[in-house]
TIVO-2410 file (N, C-alpha, C; in nm, 3 decimals):
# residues 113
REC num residu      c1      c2      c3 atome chaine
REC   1      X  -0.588   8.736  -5.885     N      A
REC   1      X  -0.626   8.833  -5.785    CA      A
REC   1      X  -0.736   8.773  -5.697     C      A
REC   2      X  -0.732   8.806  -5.567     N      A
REC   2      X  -0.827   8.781  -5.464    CA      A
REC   2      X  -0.846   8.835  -5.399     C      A
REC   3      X  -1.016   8.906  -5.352     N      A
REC   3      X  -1.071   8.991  -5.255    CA      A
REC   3      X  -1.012   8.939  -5.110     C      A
REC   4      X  -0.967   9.038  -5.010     N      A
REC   4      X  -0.931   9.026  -4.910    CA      A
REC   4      X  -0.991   9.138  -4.837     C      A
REC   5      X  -1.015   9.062  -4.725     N      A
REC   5      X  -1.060   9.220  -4.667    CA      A
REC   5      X  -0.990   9.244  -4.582     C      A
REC   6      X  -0.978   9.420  -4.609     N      A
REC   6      X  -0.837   9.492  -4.481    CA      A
REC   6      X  -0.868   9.519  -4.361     C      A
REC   7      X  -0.989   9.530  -4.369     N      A
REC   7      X  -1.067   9.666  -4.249    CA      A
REC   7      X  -1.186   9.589  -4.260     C      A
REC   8      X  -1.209   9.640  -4.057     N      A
REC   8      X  -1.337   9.561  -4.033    CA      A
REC   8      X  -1.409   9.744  -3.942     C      A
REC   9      X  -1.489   9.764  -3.914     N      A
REC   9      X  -1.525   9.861  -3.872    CA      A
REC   9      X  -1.694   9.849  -3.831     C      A
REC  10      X  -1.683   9.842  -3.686     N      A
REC  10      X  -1.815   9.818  -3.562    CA      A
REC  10      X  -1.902   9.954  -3.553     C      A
REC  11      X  -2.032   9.992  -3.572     N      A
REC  11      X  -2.054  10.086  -3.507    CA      A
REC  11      X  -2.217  10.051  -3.468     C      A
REC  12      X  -2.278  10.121  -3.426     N      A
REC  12      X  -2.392  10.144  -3.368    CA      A
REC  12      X  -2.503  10.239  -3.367     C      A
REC  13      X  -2.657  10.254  -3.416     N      A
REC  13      X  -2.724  10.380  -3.460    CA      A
REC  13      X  -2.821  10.328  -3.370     C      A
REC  14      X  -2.892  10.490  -3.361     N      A
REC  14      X  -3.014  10.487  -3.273    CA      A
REC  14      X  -3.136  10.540  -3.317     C      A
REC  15      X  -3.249  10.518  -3.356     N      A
REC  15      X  -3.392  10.624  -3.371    CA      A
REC  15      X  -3.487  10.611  -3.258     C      A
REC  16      X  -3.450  10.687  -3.175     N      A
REC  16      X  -3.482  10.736  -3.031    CA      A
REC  16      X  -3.676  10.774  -3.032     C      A
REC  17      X  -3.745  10.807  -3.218     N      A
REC  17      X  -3.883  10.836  -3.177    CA      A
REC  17      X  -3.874  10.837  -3.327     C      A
REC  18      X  -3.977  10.727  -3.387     N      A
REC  18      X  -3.989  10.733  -3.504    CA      A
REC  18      X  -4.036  10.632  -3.591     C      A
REC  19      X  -3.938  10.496  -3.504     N      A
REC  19      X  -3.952  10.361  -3.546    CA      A
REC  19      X  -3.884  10.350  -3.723     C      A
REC  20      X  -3.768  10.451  -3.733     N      A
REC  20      X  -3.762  10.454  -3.860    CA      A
REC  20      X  -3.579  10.351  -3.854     C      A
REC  21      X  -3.595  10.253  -3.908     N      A
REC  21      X  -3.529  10.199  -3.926    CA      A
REC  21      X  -3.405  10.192  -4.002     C      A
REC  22      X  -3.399  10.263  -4.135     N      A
REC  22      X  -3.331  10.360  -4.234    CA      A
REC  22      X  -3.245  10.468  -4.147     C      A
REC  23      X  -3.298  10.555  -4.084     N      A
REC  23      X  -3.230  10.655  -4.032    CA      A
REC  23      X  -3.130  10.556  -3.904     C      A
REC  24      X  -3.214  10.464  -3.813     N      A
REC  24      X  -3.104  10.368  -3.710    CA      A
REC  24      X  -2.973  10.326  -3.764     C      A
REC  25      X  -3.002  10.300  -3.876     N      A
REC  25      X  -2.891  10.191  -4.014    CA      A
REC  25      X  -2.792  10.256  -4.035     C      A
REC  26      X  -2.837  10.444  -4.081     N      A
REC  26      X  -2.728  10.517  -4.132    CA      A
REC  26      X  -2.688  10.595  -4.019     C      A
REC  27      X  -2.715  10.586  -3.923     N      A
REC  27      X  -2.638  10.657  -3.800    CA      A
REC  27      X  -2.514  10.536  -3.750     C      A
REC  28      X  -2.579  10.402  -3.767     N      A
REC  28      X  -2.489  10.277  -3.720    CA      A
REC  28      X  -2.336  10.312  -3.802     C      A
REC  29      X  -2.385  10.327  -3.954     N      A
REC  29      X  -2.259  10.313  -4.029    CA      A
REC  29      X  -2.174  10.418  -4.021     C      A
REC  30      X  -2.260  10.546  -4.028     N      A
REC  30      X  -2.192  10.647  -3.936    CA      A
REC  30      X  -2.061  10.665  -3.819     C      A
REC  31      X  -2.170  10.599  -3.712     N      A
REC  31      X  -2.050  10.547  -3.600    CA      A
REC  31      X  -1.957  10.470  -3.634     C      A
REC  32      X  -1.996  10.379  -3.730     N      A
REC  32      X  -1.817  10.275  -3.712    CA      A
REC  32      X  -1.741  10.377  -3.857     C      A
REC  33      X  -1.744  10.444  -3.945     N      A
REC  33      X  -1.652  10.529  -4.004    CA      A
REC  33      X  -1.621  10.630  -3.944     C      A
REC  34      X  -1.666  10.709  -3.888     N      A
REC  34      X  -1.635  10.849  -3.775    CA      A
REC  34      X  -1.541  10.882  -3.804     C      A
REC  35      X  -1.440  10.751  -3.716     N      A
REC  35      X  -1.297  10.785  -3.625    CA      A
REC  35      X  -1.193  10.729  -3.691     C      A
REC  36      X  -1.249  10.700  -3.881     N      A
REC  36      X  -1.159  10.580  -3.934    CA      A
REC  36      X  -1.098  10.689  -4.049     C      A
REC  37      X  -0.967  10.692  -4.064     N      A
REC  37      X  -0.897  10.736  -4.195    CA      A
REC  37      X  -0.802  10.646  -4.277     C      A
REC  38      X  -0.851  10.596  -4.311     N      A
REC  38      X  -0.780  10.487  -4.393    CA      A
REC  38      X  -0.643  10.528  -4.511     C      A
REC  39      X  -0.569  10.455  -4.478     N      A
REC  39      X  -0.390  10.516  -4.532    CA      A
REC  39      X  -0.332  10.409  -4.586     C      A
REC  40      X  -0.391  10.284  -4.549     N      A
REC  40      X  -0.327  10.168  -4.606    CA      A
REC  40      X  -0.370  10.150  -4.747     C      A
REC  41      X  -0.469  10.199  -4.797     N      A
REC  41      X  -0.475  10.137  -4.962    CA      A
REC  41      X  -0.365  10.174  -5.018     C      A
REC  42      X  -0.318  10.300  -5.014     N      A
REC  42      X  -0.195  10.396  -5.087    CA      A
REC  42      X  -0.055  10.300  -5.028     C      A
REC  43      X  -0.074  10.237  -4.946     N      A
REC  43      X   0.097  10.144  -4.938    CA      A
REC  43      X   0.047  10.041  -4.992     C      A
REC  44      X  -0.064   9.980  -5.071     N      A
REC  44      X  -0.057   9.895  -5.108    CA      A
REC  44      X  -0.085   9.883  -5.300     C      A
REC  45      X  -0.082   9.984  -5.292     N      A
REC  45      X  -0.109  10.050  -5.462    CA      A
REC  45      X  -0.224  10.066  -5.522     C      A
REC  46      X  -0.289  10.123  -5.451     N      A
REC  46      X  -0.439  10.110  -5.454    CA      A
REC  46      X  -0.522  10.227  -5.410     C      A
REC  47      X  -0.629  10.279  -5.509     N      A
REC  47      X  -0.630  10.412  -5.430    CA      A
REC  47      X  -0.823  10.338  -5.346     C      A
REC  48      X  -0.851  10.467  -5.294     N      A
REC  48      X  -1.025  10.470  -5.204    CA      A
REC  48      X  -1.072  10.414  -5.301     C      A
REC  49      X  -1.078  10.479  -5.444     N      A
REC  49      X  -1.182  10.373  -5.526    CA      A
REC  49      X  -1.214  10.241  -5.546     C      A
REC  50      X  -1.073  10.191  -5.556     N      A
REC  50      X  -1.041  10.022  -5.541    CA      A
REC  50      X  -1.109   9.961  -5.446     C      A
REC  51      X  -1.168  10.008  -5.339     N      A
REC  51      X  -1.227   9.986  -5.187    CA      A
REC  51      X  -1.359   9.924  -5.256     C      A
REC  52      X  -1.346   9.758  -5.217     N      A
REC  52      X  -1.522   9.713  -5.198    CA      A
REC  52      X  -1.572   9.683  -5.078     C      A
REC  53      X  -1.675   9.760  -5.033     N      A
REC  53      X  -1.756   9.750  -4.946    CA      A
REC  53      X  -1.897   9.722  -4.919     C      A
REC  54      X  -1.894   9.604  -4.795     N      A
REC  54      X  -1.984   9.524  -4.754    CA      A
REC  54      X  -2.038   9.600  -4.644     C      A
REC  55      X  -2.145   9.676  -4.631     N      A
REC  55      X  -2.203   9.683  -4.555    CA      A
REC  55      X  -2.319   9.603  -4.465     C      A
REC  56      X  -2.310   9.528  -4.301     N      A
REC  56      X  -2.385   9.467  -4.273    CA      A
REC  56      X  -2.453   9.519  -4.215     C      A
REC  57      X  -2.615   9.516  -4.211     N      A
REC  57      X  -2.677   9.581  -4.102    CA      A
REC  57      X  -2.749   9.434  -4.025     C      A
REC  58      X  -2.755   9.504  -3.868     N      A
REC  58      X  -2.859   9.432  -3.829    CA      A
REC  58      X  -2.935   9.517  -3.723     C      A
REC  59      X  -3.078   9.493  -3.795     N      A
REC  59      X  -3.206   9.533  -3.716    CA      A
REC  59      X  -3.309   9.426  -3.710     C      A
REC  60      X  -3.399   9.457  -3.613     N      A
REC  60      X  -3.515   9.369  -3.597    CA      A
REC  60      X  -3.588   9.352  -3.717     C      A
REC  61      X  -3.625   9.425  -3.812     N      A
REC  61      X  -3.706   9.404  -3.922    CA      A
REC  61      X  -3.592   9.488  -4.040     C      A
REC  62      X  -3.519   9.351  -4.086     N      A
REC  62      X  -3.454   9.443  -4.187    CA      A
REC  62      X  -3.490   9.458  -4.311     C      A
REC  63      X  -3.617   9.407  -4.377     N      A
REC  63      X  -3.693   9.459  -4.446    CA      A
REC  63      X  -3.717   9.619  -4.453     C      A
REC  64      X  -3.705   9.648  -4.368     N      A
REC  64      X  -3.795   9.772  -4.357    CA      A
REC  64      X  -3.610   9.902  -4.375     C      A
REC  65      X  -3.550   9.816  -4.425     N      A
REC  65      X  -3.407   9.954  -4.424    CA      A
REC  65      X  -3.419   9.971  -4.595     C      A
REC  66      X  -3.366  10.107  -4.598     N      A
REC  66      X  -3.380  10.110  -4.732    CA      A
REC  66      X  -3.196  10.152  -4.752     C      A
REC  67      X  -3.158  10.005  -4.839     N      A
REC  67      X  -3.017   9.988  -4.861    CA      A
REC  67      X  -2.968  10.081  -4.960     C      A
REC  68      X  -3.011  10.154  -5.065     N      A
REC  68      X  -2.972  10.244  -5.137    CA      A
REC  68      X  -2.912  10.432  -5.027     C      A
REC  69      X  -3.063  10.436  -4.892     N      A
REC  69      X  -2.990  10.554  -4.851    CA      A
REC  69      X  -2.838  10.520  -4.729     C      A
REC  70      X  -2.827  10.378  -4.683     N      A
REC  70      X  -2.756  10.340  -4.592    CA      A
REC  70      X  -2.619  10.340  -4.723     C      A
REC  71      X  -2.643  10.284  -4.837     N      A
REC  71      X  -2.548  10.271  -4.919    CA      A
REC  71      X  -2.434  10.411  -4.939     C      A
REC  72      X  -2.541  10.508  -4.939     N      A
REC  72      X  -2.502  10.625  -4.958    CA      A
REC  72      X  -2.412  10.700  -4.835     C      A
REC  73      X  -2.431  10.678  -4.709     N      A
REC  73      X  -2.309  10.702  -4.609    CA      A
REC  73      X  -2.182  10.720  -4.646     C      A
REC  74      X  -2.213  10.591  -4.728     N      A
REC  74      X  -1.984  10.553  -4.756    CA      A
REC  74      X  -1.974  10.655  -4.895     C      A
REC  75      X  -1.906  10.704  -4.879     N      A
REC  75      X  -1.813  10.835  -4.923    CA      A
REC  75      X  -1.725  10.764  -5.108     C      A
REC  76      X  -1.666  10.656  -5.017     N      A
REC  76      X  -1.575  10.633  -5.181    CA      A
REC  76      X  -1.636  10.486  -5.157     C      A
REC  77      X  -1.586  10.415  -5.277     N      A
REC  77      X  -1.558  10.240  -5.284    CA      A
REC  77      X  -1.682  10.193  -5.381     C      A
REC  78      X  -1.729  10.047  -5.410     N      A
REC  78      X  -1.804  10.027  -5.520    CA      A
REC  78      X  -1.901   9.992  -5.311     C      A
REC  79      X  -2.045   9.967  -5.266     N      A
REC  79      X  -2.086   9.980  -5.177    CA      A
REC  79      X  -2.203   9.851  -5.188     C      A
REC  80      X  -2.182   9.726  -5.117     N      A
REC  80      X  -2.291   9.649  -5.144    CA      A
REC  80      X  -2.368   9.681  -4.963     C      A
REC  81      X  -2.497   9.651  -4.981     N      A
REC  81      X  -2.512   9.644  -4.843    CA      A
REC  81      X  -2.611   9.546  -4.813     C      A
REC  82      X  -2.609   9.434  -4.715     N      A
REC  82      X  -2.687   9.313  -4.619    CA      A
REC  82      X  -2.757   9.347  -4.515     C      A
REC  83      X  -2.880   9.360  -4.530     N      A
REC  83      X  -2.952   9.363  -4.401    CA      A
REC  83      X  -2.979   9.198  -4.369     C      A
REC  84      X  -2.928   9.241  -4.212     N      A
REC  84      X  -3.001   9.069  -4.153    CA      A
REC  84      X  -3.081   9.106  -3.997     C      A
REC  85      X  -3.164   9.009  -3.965     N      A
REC  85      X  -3.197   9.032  -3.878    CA      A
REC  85      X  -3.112   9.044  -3.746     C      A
REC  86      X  -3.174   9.113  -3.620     N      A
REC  86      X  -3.065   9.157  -3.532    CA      A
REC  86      X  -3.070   9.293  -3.447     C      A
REC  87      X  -2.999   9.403  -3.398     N      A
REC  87      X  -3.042   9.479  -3.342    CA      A
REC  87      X  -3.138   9.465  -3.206     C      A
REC  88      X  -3.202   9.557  -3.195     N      A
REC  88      X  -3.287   9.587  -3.084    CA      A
REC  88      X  -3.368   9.718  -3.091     C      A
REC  89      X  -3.514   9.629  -3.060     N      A
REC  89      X  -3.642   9.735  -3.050    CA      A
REC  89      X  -3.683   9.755  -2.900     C      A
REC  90      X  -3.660   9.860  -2.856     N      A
REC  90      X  -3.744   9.872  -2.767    CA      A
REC  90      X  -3.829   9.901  -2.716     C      A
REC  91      X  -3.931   9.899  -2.625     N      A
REC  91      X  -4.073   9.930  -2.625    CA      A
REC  91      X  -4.054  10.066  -2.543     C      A
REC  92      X  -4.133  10.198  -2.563     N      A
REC  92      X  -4.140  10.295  -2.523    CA      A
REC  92      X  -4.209  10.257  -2.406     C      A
REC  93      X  -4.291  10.355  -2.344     N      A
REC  93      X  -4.359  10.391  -2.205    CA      A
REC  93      X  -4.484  10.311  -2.236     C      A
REC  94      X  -4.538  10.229  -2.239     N      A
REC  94      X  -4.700  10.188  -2.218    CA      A
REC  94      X  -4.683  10.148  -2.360     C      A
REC  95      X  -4.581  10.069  -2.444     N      A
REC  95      X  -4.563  10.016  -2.533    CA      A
REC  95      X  -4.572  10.130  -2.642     C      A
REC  96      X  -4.553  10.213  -2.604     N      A
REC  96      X  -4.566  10.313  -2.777    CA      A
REC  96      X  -4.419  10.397  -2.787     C      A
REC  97      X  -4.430  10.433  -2.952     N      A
REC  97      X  -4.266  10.493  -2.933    CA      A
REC  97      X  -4.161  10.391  -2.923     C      A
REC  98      X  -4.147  10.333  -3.029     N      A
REC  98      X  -4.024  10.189  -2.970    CA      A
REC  98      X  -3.915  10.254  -3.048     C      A
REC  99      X  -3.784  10.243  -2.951     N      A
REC  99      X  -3.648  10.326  -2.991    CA      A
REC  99      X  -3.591  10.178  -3.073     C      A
REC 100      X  -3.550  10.216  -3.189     N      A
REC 100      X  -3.472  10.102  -3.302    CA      A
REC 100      X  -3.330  10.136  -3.257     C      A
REC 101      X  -3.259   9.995  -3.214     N      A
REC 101      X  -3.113  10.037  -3.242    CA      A
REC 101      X  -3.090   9.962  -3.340     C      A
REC 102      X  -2.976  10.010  -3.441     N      A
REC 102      X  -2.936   9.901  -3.548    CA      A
REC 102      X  -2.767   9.904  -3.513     C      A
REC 103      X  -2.755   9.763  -3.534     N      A
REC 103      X  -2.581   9.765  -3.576    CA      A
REC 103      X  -2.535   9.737  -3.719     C      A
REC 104      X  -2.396   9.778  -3.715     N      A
REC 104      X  -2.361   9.811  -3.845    CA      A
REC 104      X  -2.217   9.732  -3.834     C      A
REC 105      X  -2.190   9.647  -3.971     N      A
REC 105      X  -2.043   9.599  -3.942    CA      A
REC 105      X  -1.939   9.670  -4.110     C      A
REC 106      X  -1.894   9.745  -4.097     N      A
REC 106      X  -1.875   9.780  -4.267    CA      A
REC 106      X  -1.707   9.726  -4.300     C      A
REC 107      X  -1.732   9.632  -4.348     N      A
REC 107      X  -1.606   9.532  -4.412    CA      A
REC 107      X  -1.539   9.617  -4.491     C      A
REC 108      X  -1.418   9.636  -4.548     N      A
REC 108      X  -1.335   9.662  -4.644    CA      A
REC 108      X  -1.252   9.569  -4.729     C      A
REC 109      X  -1.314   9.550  -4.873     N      A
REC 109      X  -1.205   9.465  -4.931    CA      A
REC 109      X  -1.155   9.504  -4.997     C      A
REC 110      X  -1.026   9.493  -5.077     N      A
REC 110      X  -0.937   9.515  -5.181    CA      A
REC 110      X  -0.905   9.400  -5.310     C      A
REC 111      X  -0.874   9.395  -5.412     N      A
REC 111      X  -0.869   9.287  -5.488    CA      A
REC 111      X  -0.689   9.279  -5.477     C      A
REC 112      X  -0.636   9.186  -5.458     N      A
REC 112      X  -0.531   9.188  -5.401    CA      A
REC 112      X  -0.454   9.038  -5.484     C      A
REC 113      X  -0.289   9.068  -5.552     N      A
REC 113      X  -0.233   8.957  -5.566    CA      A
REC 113      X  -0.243   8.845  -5.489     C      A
***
């Protein structure tokens, strides 16, 4: 057997006043599952649980995400998650208030003949 991955899924989060980096992370992963219903494990004999997932984040300081509540987004599957550096901080009005965007890439693998 060998991990393959089926599904790739892009999304994007924002913390608009806060500088909270955690909340940017899980809005990112948010956006790229939204619009996703996944149907292919079941033609391949495999149910949601079977699902391993890689969650990537990237923010400017990814230290500062806390991977257990971003972990928690995804619904089914066993859930690893990577912060790397990346994203975008921006500086508010007269430098205060910096809006965090984070991106999010959430892989899908299956263990597969």
């Amino acid at each position: 057997m060998a991990l393959e991955r089926c599904v790739t899924e892009m999304g994007m989060g924002v913390d608009v006043h806060g500088r909270d980096y955690t909340k940017a992370a899980r809005r990112a992963v948010s956006d790229a599952i939204r619009h996703s219903s996944l149907h292919l494990f079941k033609a391949v004999g495999k149910s949601r649980d079977d699902m391993q997932i890689t969650v990537v984040i990237g923010v400017p300081e990814p230290d500062k995400v806390d991977k257990a509540a971003v972990a928690a987004e995804m619904p089914y599957g066993t859930v690893t998650v990577e912060t790397h550096k990346g994203g975008l901080e921006v500086p508010g009005p007269n430098g205060g208030d910096p809006i965090v965007i984070a991106n999010a890439a959430v892989l899908v693998h299956f263990d597969m003949p």
